[in-house]
N, C-alpha and C positions, 0 to 999 in steps of 0.2 A: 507038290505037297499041298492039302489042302489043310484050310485051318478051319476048326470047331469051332461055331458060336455056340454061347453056354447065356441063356436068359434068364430075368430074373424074373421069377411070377406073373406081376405085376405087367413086365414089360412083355411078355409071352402071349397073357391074353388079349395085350393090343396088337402085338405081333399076328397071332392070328383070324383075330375078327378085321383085320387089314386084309390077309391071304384070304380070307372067305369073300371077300367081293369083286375076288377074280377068276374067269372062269377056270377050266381045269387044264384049258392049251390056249392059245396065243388065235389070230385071225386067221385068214388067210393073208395079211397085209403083212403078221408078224406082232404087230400092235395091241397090247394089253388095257389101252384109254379110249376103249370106245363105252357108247350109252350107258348104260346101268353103272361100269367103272368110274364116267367124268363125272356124272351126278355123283357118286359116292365119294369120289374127292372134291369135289363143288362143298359137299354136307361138312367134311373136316377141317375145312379153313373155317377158323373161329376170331372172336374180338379176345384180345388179351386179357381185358376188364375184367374176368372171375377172379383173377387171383391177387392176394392182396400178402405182402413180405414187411415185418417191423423190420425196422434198422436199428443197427447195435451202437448204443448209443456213444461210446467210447470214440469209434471212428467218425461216426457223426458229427462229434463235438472237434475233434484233429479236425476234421473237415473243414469246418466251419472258419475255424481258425487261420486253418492254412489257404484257405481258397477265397476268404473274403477279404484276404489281403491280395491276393495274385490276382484276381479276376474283378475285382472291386462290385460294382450292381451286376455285373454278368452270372455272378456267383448265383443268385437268388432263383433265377429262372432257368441257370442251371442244376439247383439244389431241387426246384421241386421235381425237375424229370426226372432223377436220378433214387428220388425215391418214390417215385409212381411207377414200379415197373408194369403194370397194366399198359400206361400208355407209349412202353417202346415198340418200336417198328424192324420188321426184320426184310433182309432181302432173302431172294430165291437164285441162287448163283447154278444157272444150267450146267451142264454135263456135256459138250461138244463133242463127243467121243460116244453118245448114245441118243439114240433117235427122241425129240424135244419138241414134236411139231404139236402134239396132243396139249401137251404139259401147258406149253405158249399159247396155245387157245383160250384154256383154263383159266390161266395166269388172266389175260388179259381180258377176259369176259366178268370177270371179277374186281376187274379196277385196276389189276396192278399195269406198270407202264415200264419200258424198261429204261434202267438209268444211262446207259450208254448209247451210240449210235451202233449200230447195226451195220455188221461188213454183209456181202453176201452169203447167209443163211444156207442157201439151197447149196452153194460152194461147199459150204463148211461139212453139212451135212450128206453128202458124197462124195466128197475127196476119199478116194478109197487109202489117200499115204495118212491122214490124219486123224477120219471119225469113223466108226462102229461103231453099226445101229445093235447096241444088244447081244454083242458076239460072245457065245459061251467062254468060259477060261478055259486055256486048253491046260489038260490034266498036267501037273508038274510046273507049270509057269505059276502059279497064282502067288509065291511067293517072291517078296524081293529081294534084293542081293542085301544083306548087310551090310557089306565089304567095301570100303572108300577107295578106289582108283586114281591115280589121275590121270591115266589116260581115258580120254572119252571114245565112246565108240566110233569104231570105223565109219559108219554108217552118216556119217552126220556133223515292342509298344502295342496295342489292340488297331489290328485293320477290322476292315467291315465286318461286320455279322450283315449280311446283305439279305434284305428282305426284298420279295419281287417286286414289291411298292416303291419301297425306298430306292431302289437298284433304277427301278426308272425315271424318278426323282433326280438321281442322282446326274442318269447318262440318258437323256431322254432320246439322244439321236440315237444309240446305238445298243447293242444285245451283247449280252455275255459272249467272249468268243467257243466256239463250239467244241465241244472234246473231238478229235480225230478215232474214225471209225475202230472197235476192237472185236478183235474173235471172241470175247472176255464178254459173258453177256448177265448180266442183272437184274432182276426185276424185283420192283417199287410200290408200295401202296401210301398212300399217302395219308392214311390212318393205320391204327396197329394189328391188323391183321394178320392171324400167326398161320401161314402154312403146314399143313401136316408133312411130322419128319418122313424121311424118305424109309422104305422099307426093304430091310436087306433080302433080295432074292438069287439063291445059288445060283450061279453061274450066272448073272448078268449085274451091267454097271447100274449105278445108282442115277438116276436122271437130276439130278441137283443137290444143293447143298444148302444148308438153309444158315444165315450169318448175319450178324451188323452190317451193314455196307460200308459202312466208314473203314471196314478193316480192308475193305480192296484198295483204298488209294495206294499203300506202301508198293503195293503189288503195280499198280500202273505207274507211280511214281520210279520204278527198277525200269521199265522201259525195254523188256526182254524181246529178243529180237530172237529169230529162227538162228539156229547153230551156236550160239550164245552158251558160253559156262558158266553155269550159276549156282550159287553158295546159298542155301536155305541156313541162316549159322544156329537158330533155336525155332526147330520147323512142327515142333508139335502143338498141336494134335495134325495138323496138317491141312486145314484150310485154303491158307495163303500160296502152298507147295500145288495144290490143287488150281488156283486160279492162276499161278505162273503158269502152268501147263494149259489151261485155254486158253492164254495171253499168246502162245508162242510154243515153235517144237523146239527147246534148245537141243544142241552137241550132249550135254550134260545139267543132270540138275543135281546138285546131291542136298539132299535132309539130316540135316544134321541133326540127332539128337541123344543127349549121356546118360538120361535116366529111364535106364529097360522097360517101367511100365510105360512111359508117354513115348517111347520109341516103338513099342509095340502097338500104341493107338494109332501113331501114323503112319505104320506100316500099312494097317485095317482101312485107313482111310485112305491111302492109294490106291488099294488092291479095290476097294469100291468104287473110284472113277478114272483108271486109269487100266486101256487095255493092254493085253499081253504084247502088241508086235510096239507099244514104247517104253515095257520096262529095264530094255537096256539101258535106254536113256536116264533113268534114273536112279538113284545109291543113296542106302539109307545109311550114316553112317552114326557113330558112337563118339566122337572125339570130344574132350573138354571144349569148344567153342573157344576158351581164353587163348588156346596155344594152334589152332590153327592157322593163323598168320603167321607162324614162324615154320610148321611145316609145310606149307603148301603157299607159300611168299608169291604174289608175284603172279598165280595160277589162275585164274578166277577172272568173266568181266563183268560180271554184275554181283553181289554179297547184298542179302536182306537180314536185317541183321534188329527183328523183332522180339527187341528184347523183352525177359522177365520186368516184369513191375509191379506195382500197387494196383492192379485192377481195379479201379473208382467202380462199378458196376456192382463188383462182387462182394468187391471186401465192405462196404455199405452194408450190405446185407449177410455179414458174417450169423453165423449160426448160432454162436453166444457170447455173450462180453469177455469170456478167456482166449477165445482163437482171435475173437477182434483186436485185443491187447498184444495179443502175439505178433497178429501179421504188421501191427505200427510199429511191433519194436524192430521187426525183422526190415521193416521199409529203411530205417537208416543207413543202411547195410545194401541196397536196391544201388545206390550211384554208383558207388566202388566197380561192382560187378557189370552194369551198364556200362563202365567205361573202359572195360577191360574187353569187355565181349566188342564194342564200335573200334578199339585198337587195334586190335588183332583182325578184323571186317577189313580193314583200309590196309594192311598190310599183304593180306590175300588177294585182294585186288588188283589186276594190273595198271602201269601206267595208260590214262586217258578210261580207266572202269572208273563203275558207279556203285557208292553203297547206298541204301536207303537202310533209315534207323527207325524206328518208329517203335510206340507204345501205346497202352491203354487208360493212361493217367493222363490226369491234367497236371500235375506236379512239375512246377519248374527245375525242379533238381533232380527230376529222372529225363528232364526234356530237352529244354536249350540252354542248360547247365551242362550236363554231359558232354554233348556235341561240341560246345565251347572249350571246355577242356582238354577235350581228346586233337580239336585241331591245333592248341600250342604247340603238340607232340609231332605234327604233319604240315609243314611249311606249306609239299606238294600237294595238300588237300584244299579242296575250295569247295563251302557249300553253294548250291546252286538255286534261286527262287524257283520256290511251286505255286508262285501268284498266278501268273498268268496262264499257267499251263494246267492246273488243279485248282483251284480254289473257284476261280470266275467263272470257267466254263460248268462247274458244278455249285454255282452257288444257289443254286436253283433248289435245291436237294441237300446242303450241309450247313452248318451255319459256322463257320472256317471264321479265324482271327489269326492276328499273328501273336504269340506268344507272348505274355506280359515278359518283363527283363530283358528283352533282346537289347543288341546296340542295334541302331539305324547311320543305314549307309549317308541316307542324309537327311537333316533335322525334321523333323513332324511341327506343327504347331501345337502342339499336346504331346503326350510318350503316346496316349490312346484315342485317336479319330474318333468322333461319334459313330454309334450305330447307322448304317447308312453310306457313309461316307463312303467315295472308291478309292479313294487316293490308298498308295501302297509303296515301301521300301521295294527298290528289286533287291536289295541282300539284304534276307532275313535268316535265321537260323533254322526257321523250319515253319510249320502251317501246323492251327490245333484247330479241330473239329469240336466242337461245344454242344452236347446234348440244348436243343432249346425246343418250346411247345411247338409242336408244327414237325421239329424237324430235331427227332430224339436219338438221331443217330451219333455216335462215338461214346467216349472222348475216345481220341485217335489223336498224336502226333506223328509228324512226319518230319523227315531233313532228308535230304539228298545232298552226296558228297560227292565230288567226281575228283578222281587223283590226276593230277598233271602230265601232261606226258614230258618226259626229258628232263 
């Protein structure tokens, strides 16, 4: 069954002066980014800098409040990126399931670099069990299964804000340790360069996805391995559910999501980078997220479990001082539900799984307040550090702390390290990604839990 797009004016006429600068059939290669095409996408990557957003000054002022006490001087320079959205930075998260060799020329004759190492490419992109290049929908697949299964198919204190100065300052003999290679591919500019969105063409996949970067750590931080059952617990709009799936071919991935309109986005948003011979593999379901841990106990070896929150990015920039008011009153209400949805994540889990919790706040009461809470309730649970595995090897690229209020396993000379500094708890409650000039990507928190076996 196929599904209608239905456009809106606006978006129709960029829709089609997009299709107008392609020819009317493909090469003979198959390849739609040759000459006339790459210059024509060359022309639509722009600087951010045109557009300019007042902030509502209500959340503004909460802000203020609330963050120049949690983040102390961090707050300031992170207050001013937060409301310069001109100078945020976006990443280009490829499509490994559609041919990307054009796209990465572009990409990279332009500045951008990619943020991850590089598996083998030319692998990825003719493994006939994993990528198509471009393969039409075949008539009747394009839609996913709604329906939750469990059987899968047959088939199958403040650490460093580390600057590259200070970082060599700090460790002069030695270098970040390196991220270990991913199919999960990224690409970076190191100014705010906004790639033009991808454009939906019938019957083929989207060649990338355009996002923060900071939202893929939760996704490397789940650690998703081939035949792997995975719990997407609040998967919309479907991003994240997307980068699992170039991370790894799990046994199962299922998308969870309860509310029909954003369930119906991520549906749109599979069926755009995800071919017909792996949508067995995947199940969009419906279930309240609170109560999946009691039906499905036990089932599961990885749960990403990106919860709702306070969106520091957006709610900034609320549309007017009544919805701004709104969404602070509704924020009080945010940890309840955060700790209901991480409870039910660990209980889905089997012994010796992994959950990853993450958000888009810097709020310690939706971050390593939660995740604290929730493990009085799990003896068997134990968070695991993303220092040395996330933070260092990308610190190159994020400006990562550890969360103000954590406990430390053992004593700091301060609760907050100077900027600079490497010294580092190995248990901490999680890693926060901190909008700073240079490097404007998140906020993003992260925790990884891993439940006990026995």
């Amino acid at each position: 069954m196929r599904r209608n797009f239905c456009l809106e004016p606006r978006t129709a006429r960029t829709f089609l002066r997009w299709l107008s600068s392609f020819p009317c059939r493909p090469g003979p290669d198959g390849s739609l980014w040759k000459n006339k095409q790459q210059r024509s996408l060359k022309n639509k990557i722009r600087n951010t800098g045109k557009s300019r957003r007042l902030p509502c000054p209500a959340v503004l002022n909460h802000f203020d409040q609330q963050y120049s006490e949690e983040l102390g001087d961090l707050w300031a320079s992170a207050r001013a990126v937060l409301l310069d959205p001109p100078s945020w930075q976006y990443g280009v998260m490829l499509n490994r399931f559609s041919s990307v060799t054009d796209i990465t020329q572009i990409l990279l004759s332009q500045g951008f670099s990619s943020m991850l190492p590089q598996t083998d490419v030319s692998e990825l992109l003719h493994n006939s069990d994993s990528a198509v290049s471009n393969s039409p929908h075949q008539e009747g697949k394009d839609t996913l299964s709604p329906h939750f299964s469990k059987r899968p198919p047959e088939d199958v204190g403040l650490l460093p804000y580390i600057t590259s100065h200070a970082f060599s300052q700090a460790r002069q003999s030695e270098r970040p340790p390196r991220f270990p290679p991913s199919s999960l591919q990224c690409y970076i500019h190191p100014h705010p360069l906004r790639f033009p969105s991808p454009a939906h063409r019938p019957g083929q996949l989207k060649q990338y996805y355009l996002l923060n970067a900071a939202s893929l750590l939760p996704v490397l931080a789940l650690q998703v391995r081939d035949g792997d059952k995975v719990l997407d617990l609040c998967s919309a709009p479907g991003g994240k559910a997307v980068a699992i799936m170039q991370s790894a071919t799990p046994a199962l991935l299922c998308c969870n999501e309860p509310d029909p309109h954003r369930r119906d986005w991520l549906a749109k948003t599979l069926e755009s980078f995800l071919p017909p011979s792996l949508r067995s593999r995947v199940m969009v379901s419906a279930q309240d997220g609170r109560v999946i841990g009691q039906s499905e106990a036990g089932f599961y070896d990885k749960v990403l479990v990106d919860a709702p929150c306070s969106n520091d990015r957006s709610w900034l920039h609320s549309s007017d001082i009544h919805r701004g008011q709104q969404r602070l009153e509704d924020r009080a209400g945010l940890p309840e539900l955060q700790t209901q949805l991480l409870r039910s994540a660990i209980s889905a889990v089997r012994p010796g799984g992994v959950v990853v919790y993450s958000t888009c706040t810097l709020s310690s009461l939706e971050n390593g307040a939660v995740v604290e809470a929730v493990l009085k309730d799990f003896p068997d649970a134990e968070v695991e550090s993303l220092w040395g595995e996330i933070a260092l090897p990308l610190s190159e690229y994020f400006a990562v702390i550890s969360p103000p209020g954590q406990k430390q396993a053992e004593p700091e000379p301060s609760p907050r390290p100077p900027i600079g500094s490497a010294s580092a708890s190995h248990h901490q409650l999680g890693i926060l990604v901190v909008p700073q000039p240079g490097k404007t990507w998140g906020p993003m928190f992260l925790s990884r839990i891993r439940k006990k076996k026995g």
